[in-house]
C-alpha positions in Angstrom: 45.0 60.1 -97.0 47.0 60.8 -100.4 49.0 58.2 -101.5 53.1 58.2 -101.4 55.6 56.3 -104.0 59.2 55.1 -102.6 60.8 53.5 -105.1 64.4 51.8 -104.6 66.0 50.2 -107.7 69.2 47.7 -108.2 70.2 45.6 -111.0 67.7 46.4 -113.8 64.6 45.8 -110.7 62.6 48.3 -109.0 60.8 48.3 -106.1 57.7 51.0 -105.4 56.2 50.7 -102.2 52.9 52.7 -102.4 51.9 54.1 -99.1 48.3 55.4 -98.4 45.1 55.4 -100.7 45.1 54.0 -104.3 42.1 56.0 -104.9 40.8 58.2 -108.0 43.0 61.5 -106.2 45.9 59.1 -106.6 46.0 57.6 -109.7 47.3 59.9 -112.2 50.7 60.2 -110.2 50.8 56.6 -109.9 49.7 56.0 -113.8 53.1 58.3 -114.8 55.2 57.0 -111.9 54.5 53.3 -113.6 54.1 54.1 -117.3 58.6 55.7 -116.7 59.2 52.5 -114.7 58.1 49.9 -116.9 59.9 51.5 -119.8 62.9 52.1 -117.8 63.0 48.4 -115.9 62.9 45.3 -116.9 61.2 44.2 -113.7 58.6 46.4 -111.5 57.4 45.0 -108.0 54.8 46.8 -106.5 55.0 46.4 -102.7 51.2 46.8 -101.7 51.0 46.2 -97.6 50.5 49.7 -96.8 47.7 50.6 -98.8 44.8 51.4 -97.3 42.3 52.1 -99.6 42.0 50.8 -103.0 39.1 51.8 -105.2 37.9 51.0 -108.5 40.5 53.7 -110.0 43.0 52.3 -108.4 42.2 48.9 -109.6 42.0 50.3 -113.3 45.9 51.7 -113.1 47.1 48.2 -112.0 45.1 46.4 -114.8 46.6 49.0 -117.6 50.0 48.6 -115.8 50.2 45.1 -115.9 49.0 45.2 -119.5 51.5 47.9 -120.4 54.1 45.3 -119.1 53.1 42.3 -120.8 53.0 44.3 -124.0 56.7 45.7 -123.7 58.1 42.4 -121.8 58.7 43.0 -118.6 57.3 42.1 -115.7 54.9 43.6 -112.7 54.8 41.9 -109.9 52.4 42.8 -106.8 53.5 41.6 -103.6 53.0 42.0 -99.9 49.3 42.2 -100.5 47.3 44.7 -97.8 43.9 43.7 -96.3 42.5 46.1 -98.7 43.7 44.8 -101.5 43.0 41.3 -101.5 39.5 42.1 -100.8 39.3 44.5 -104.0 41.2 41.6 -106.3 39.4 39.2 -105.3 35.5 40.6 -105.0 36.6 41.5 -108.5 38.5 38.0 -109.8 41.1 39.7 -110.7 43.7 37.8 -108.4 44.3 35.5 -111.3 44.9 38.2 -113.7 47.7 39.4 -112.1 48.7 35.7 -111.2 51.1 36.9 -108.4 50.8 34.5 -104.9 49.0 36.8 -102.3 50.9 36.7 -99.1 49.4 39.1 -96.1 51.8 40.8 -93.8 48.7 41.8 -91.8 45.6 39.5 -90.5 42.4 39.8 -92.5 39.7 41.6 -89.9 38.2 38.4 -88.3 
């Protein structure tokens, strides 16, 4: 599954919601979709609850992302956490590097 950007912006804040894989196939769109909207916003929120697949990649774009931000003084902001993604931040402790509260729209499989 390839992975789709909708982004919806209002008052200096953008909102991408990233639909599909955030896999290696994915992550050079998504590198230049976030590298414009965090020079062009002052605030970035990724909305994450429909993203299947997240892979090491994947993980690698948010970290620079989020680094790009702090540099230039905005802010990314990761919310509605998938299943998925939870599981990558946290088997890598990276959960408190992004610092954002992790709030599932889904159940975690049981």
């Amino acid at each position: 599954m390839s992975l789709d950007i909708q982004q919806e912006s209002s008052s200096g804040k953008l909102q991408m919601r990233l639909l599909g894989d955030l896999d290696i196939y994915a992550v050079a769109a998504l590198r230049e979709a976030l590298l414009k909207a965090i020079t062009q916003f002052h605030e970035v929120e990724l909305i994450l609850e429909d993203v299947c697949e997240i892979d090491g990649a994947g993980l690698q774009v948010l970290i620079a992302a989020k680094t790009e931000s702090l540099y230039r003084g905005s802010r990314l902001l990761l919310s509605a956490h998938s299943v998925a993604v939870v599981q990558a931040l946290q088997l890598c402790r990276l959960d408190s590097f992004f610092g954002d509260p992790i709030v599932l729209t889904k159940e975690m499989p049981g």
